[in-house]
C-alpha positions as CSV (number, residue, x, y, z in Angstrom):
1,X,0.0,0.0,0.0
2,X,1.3,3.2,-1.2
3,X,1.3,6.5,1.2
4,X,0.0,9.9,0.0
5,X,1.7,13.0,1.3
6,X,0.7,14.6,4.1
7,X,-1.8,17.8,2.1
8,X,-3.3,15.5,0.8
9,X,-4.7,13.0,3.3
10,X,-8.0,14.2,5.1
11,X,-8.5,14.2,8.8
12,X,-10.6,11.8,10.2
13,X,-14.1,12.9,11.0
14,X,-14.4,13.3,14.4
15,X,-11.8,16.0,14.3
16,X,-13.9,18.0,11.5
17,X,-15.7,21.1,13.8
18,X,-18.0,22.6,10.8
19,X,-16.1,26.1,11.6
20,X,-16.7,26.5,8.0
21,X,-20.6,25.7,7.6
22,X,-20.9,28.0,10.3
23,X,-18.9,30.9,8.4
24,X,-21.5,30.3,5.9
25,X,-24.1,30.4,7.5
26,X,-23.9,34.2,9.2
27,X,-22.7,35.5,5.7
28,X,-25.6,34.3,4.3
29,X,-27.8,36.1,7.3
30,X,-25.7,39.0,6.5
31,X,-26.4,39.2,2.8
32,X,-30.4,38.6,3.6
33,X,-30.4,41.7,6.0
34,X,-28.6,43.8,3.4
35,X,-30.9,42.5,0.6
36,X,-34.5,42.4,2.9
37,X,-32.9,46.5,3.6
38,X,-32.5,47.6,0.0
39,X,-35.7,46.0,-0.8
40,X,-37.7,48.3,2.1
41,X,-35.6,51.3,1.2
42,X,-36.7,50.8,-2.8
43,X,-40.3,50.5,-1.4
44,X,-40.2,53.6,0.5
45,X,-38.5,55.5,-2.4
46,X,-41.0,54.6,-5.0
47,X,-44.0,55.5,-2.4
48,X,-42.0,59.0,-2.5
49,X,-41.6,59.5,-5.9
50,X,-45.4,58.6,-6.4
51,X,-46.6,61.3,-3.6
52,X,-44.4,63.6,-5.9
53,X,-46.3,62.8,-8.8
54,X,-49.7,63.4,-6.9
55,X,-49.0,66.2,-5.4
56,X,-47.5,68.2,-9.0
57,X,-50.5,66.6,-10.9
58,X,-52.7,68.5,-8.2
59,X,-50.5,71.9,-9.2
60,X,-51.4,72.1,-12.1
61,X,-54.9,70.8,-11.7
62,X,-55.3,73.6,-9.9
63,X,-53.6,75.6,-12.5
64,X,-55.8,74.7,-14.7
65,X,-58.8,75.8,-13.0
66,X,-57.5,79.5,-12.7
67,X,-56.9,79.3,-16.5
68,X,-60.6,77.9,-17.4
69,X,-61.8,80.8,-14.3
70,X,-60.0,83.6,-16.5
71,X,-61.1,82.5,-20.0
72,X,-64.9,82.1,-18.5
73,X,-64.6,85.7,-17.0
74,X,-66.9,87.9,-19.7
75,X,-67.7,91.8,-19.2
76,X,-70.8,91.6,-21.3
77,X,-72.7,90.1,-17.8
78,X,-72.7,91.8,-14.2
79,X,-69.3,91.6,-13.1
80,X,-70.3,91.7,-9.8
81,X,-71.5,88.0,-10.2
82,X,-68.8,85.5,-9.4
83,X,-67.5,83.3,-12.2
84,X,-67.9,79.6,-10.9
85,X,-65.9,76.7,-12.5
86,X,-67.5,73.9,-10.2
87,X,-65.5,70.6,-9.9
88,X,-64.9,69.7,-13.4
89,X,-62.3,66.4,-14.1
90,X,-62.4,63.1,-14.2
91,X,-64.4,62.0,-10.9
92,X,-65.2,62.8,-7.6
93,X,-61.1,61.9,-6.9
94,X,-59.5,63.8,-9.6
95,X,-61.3,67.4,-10.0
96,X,-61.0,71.1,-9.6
97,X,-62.9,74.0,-9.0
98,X,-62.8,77.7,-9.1
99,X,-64.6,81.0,-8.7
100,X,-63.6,84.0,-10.3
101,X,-64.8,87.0,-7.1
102,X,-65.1,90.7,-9.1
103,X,-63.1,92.8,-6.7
104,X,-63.7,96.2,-7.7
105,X,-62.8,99.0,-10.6
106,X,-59.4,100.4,-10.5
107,X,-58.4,103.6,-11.4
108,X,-58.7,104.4,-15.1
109,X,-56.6,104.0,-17.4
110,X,-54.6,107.0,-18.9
111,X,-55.1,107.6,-23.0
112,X,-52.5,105.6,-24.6
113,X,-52.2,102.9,-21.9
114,X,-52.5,99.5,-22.1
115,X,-56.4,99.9,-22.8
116,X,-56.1,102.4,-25.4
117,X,-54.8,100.5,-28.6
118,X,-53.5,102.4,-31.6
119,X,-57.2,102.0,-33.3
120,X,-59.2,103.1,-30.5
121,X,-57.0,106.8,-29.9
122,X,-58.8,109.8,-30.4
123,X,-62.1,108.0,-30.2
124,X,-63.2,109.3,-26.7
125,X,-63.5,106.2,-24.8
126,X,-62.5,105.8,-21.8
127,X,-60.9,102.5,-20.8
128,X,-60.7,101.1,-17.0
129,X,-58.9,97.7,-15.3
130,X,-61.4,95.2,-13.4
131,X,-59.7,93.7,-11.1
132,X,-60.4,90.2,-10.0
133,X,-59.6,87.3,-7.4
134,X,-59.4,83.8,-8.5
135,X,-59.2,81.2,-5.9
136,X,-59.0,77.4,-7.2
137,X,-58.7,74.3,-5.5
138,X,-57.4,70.8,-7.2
139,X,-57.3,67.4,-5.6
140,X,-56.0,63.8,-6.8
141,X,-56.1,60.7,-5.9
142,X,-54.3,59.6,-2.1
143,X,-55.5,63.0,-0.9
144,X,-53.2,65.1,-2.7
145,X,-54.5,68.8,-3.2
146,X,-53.4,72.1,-3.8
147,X,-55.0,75.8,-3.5
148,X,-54.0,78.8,-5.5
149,X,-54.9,82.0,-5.2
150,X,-54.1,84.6,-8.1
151,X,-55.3,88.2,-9.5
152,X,-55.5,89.3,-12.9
153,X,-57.3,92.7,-14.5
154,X,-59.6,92.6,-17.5
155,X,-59.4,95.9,-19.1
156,X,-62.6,97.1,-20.7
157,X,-64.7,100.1,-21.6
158,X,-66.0,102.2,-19.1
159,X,-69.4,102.1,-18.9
């Protein structure tokens, strides 16, 4: 019977410990606690990014409801009466709403202000700025919302 060298021969088994199955084992508990942490923190960043999302789609929600306020606002009728853009949108979640409050006349405008175009000089009229609130609400699904408040003048003919 032939000998083998010493690196190569094994030890017997009872002298085996299992040093290295234990090694093992707590890097593998290690790498599940990183990977079971990434996982909770990617969770928690998407839920961000999504409030994000809901709460700039409720901007200009809202945005658009001072627009459709101002384009709705007509002279012609008693300005006195309050422009109302009532929840408009998609559903009870995803709506907006604005009214369009007349505040009062301002001062009038000189001859050859803003009012007084090259075509209407020298005609007599006499132009003033109404001046108006708008306030607008938006909302969006997970309770997102917004509210906006903004001026703007119409100017028109005095009356």
């Amino acid at each position: 019977m032939q000998m083998l060298p010493r690196y190569c021969q094994t030890s017997p088994r009872k002298s085996q410990r299992g040093a290295t199955l234990i090694v093992g084992l707590v890097l593998l508990l290690v790498l599940t606690v990183v990977g079971v942490s990434g996982m909770n923190t990617a969770t928690m960043e998407v839920a961000m990014a999504a409030n994000t999302q809901f709460q700039q789609d409720a901007f200009q929600i809202t945005e658009d409801a001072i627009d459709l306020a101002v384009a709705a606002q007509n002279l012609n009728t008693d300005p006195t009466t309050p422009t109302i853009i009532n929840w408009v949108g998609g559903g009870a979640e995803y709506d907006r709403r604005a009214v369009a409050t007349y505040i009062g006349k301002a001062s009038p405008i000189p001859p050859g202000g803003a009012g007084a175009s090259s075509g209407n000089r020298g005609t007599g009229n006499s132009y003033s700025a109404y001046h108006y609130d708008v306030q607008a609400v938006g909302r969006v699904p997970r309770n997102a919302s917004a509210q906006h408040v903004q001026s703007f003048y119409i100017i028109g003919l005095t009356p």
